[in-house]
SENU-149549 format. One record per residue: residue number from 1; residue in one letter; y, x, z of N, C-alpha, C in turn. Coordinates in Angstrom, 2 decimals. Atoms other than C-alpha are relative to their C-alpha. Example, Ala and Ser with C-alpha at 12.3 -4.5 7.8 and 13.67 -1.06 7.14 Angstrom:
<pts>
<pt 1, "a", <-1.19, 0.89, 0.00>, <-4.50, 12.30, 7.80>, <1.20, 0.90, 0.00>>
<pt 2, "s", <-1.19, -0.82, -0.06>, <-1.06, 13.67, 7.14>, <1.09, -0.77, 0.73>>
</pts>
This chain:
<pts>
<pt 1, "x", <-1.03, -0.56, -0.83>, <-7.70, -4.58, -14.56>, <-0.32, -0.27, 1.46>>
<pt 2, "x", <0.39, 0.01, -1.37>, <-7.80, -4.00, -11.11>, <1.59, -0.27, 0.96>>
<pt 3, "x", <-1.12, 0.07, -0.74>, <-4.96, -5.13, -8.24>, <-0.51, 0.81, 1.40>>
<pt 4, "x", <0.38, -0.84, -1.66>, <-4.83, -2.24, -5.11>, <1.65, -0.59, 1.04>>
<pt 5, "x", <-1.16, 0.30, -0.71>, <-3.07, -3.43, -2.56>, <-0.18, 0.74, 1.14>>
<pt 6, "x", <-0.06, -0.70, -1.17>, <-2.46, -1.28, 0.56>, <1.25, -0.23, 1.29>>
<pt 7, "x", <-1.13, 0.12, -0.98>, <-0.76, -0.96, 3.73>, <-0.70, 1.50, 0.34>>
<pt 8, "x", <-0.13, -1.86, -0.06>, <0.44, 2.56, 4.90>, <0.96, -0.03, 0.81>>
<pt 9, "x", <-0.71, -0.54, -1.32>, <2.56, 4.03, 7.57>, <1.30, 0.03, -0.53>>
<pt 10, "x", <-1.76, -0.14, 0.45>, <6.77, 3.90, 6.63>, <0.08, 1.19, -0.60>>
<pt 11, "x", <-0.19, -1.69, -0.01>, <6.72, 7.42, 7.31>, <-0.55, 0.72, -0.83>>
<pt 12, "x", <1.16, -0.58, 1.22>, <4.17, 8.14, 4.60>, <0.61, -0.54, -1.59>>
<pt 13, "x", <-0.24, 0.61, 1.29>, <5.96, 6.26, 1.71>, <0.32, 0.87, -1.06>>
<pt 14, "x", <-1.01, -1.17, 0.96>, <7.86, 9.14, -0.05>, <-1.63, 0.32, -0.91>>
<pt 15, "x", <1.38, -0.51, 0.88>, <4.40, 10.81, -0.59>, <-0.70, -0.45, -0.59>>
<pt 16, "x", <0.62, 1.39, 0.53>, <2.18, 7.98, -1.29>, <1.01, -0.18, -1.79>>
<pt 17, "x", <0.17, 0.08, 1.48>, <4.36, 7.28, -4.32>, <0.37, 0.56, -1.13>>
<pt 18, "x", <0.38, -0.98, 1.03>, <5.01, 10.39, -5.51>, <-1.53, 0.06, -0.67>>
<pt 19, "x", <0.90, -0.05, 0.55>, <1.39, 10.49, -5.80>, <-0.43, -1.06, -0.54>>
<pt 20, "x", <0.69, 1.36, 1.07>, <0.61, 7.16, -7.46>, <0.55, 0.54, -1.50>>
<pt 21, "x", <-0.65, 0.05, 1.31>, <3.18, 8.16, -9.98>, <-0.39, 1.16, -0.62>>
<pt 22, "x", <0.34, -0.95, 0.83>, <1.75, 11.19, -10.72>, <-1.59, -0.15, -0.55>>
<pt 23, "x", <1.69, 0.66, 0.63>, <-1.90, 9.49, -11.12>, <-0.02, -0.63, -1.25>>
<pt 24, "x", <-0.43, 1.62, 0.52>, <-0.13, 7.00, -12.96>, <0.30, -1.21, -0.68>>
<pt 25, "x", <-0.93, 1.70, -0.40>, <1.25, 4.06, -11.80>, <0.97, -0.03, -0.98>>
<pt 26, "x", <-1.27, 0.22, 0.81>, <4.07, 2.47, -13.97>, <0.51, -0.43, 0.55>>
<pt 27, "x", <-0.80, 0.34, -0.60>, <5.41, 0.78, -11.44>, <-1.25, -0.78, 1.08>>
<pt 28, "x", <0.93, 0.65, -1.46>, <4.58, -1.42, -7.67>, <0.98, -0.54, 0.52>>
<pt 29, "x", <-1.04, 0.70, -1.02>, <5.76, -3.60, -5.18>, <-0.05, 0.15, 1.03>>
<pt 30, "x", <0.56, -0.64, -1.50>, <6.78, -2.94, -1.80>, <0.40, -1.15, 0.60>>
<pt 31, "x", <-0.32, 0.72, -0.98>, <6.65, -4.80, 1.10>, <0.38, 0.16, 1.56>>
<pt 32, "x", <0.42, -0.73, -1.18>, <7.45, -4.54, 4.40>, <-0.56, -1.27, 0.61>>
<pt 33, "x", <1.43, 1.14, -0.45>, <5.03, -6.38, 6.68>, <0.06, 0.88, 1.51>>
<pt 34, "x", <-0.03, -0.44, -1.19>, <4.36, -6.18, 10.54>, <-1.83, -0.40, 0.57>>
<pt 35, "x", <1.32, 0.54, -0.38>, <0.90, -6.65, 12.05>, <-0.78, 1.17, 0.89>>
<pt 36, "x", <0.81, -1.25, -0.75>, <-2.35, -4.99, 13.94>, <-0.89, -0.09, 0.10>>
<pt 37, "x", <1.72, -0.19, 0.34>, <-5.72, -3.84, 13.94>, <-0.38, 0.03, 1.70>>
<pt 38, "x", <0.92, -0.56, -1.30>, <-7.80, -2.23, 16.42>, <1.02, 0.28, 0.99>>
<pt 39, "x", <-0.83, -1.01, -1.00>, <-5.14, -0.61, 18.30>, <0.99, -1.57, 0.72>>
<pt 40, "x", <-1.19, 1.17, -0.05>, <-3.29, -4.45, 19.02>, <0.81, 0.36, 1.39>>
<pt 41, "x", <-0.75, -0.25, -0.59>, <-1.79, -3.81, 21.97>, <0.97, 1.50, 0.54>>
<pt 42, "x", <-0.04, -1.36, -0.03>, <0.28, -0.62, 22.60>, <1.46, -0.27, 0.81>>
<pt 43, "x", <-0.81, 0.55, -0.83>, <3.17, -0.26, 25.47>, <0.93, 1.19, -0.07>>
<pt 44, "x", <-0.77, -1.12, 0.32>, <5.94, 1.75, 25.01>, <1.52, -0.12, 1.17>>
<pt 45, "x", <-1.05, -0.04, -1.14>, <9.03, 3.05, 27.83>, <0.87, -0.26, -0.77>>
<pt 46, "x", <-0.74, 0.30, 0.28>, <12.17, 1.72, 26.88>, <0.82, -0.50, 0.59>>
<pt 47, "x", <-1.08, 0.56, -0.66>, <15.30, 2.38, 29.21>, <-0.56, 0.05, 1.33>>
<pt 48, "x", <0.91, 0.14, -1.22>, <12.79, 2.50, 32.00>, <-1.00, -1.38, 0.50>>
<pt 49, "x", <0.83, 1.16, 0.04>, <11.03, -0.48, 31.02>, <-0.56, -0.42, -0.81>>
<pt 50, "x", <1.22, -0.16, 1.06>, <7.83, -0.81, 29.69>, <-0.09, -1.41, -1.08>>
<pt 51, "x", <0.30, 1.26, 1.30>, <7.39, -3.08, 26.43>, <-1.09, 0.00, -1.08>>
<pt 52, "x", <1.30, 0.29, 0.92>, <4.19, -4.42, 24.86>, <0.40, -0.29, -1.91>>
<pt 53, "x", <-0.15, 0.06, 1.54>, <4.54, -3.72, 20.82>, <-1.30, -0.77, 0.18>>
<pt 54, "x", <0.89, 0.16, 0.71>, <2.04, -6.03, 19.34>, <0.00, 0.17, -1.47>>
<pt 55, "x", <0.30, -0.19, 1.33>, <2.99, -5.72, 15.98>, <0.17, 1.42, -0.54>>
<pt 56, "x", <-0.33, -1.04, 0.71>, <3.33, -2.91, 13.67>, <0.79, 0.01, -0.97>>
<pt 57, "x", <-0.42, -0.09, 1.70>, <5.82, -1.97, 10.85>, <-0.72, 0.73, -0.86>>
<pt 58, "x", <0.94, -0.67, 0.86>, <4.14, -0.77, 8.00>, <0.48, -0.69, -1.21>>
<pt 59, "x", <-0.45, 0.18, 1.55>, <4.77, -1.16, 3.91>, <-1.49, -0.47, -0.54>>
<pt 60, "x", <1.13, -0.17, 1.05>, <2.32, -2.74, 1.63>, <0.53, -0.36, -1.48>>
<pt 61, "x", <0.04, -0.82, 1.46>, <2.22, -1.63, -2.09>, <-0.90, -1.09, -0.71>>
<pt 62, "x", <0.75, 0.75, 0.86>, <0.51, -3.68, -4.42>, <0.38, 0.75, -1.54>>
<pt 63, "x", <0.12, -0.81, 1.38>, <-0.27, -1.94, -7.93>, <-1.24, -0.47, -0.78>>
<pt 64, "x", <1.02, 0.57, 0.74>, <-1.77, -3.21, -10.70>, <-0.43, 1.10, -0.77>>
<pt 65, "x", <0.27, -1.07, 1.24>, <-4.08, -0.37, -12.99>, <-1.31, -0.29, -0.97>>
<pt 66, "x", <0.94, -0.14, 0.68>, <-6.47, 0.17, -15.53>, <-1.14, 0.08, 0.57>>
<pt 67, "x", <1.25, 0.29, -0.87>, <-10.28, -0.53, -14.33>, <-0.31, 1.90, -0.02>>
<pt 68, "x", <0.24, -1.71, -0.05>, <-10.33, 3.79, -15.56>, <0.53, 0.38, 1.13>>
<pt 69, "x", <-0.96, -1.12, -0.97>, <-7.81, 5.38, -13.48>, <-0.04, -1.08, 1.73>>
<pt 70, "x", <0.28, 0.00, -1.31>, <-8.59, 2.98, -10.11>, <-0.43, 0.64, 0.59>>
<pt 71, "x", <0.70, -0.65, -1.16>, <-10.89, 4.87, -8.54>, <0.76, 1.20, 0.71>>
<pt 72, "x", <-1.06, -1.14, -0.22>, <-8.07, 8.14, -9.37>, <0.97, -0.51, 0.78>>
<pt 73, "x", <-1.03, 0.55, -1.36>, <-5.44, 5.99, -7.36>, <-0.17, -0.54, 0.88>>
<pt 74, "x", <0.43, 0.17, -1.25>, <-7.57, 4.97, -4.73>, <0.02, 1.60, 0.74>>
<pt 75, "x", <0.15, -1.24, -0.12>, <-8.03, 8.94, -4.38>, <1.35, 0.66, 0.61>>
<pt 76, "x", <-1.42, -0.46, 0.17>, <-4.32, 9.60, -4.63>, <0.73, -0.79, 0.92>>
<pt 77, "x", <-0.21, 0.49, -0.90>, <-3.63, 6.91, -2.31>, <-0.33, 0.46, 1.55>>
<pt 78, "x", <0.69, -0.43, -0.83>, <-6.01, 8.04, 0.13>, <0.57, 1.51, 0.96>>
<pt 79, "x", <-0.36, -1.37, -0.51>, <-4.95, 11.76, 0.21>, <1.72, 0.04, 0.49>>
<pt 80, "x", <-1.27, 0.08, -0.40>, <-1.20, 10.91, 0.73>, <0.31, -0.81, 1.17>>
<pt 81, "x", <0.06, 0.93, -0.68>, <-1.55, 8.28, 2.89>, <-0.51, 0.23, 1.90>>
<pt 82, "x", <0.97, -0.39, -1.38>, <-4.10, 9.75, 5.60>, <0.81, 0.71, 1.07>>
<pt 83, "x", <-0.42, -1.52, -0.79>, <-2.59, 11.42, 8.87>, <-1.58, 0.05, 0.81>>
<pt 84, "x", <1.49, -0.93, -0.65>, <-6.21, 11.48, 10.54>, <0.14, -1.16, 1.55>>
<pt 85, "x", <-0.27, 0.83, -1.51>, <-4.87, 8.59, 13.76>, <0.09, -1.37, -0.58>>
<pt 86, "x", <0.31, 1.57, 0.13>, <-5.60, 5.15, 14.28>, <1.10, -0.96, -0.53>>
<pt 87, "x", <-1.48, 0.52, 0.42>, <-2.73, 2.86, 12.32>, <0.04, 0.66, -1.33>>
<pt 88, "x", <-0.20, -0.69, 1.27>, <-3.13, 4.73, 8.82>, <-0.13, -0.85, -0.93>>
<pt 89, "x", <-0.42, 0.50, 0.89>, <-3.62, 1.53, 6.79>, <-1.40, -0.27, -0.51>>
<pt 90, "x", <0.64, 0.69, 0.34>, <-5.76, -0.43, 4.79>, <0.20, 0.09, -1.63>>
<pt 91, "x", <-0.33, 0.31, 1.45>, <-6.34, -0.45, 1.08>, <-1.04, -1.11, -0.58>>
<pt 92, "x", <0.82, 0.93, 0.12>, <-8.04, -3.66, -0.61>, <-0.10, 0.28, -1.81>>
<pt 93, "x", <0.54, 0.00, 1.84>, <-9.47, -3.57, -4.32>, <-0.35, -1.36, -0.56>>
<pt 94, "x", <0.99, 1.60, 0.74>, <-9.62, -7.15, -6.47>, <0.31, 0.26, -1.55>>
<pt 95, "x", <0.23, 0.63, 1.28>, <-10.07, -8.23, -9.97>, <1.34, -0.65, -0.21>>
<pt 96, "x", <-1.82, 1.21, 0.89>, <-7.00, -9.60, -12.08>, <-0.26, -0.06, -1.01>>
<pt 97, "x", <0.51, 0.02, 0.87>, <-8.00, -11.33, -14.22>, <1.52, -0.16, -1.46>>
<pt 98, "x", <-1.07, -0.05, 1.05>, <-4.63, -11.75, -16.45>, <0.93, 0.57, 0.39>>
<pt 99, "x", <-1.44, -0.97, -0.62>, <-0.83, -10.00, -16.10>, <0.30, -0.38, -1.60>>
<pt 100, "x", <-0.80, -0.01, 1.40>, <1.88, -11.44, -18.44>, <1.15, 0.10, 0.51>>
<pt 101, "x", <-1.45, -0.67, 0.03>, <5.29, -9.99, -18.53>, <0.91, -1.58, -0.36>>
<pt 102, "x", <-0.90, 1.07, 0.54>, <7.88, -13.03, -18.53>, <0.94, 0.11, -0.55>>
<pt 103, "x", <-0.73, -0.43, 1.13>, <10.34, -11.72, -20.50>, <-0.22, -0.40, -1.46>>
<pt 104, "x", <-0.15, -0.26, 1.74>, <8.62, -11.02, -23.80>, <-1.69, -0.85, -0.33>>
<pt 105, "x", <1.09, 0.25, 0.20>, <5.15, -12.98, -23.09>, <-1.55, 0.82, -0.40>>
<pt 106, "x", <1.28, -1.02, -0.18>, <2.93, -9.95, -23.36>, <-0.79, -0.41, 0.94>>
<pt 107, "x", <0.96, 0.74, -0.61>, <-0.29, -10.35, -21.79>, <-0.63, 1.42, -0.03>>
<pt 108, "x", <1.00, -0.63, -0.35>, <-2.52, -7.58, -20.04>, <0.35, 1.24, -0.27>>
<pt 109, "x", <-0.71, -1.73, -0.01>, <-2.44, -4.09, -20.96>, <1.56, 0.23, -0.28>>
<pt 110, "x", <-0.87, 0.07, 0.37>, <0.63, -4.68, -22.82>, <1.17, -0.12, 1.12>>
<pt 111, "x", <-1.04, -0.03, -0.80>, <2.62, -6.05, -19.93>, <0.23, 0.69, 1.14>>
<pt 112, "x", <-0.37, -0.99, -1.51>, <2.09, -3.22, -17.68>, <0.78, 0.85, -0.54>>
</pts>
């Protein structure tokens, strides 16, 4: 199994997980999260007075899938996700090596 975790634009969420769920996903977690890349400083008018954003809002997703269908929801991520401008997000790919459901003690495929 594979864990994708991403960060993506607010404004992009709707789409993003329509399309996971139609790849899909059984379910994900969201987060919201603030931070910044390349672009770190950015100054914006407000009231007539300028203010340095350093951080960013942005959502990250974490989804656990089948080692098959990753590469299809990196894809599906990708195409929903993209507007084409700097700030579009980050997706990371790791290894998991177990997933047990605490409820009923299932373990791995089962508890997705």
């Amino acid at each position: 199994m594979k864990k994708i975790e991403a960060t993506i634009r607010p404004s992009k969420f709707d789409e993003v997980m329509e399309s996971l769920i139609e790849a899909g996903a059984r379910g994900m977690t969201v987060s919201e999260i603030r931070g910044y890349g390349r672009h770190k400083d950015r100054v914006e008018l407000y009231r007539g007075v300028k203010h340095a954003i350093e951080f960013q809002a942005r959502l990250k997703l974490e989804i656990l899938v089948e080692d098959e269908i990753c590469s299809e929801m990196i894809e599906h991520l990708i195409l929903a996700a993209q507007t084409g401008a700097i700030g579009d997000g980050k997706i990371f790919v790791s290894p998991s090596e177990q997933v047990l459901r605490i409820r009923t003690g299932e373990v791995n495929q089962e508890a997705l």
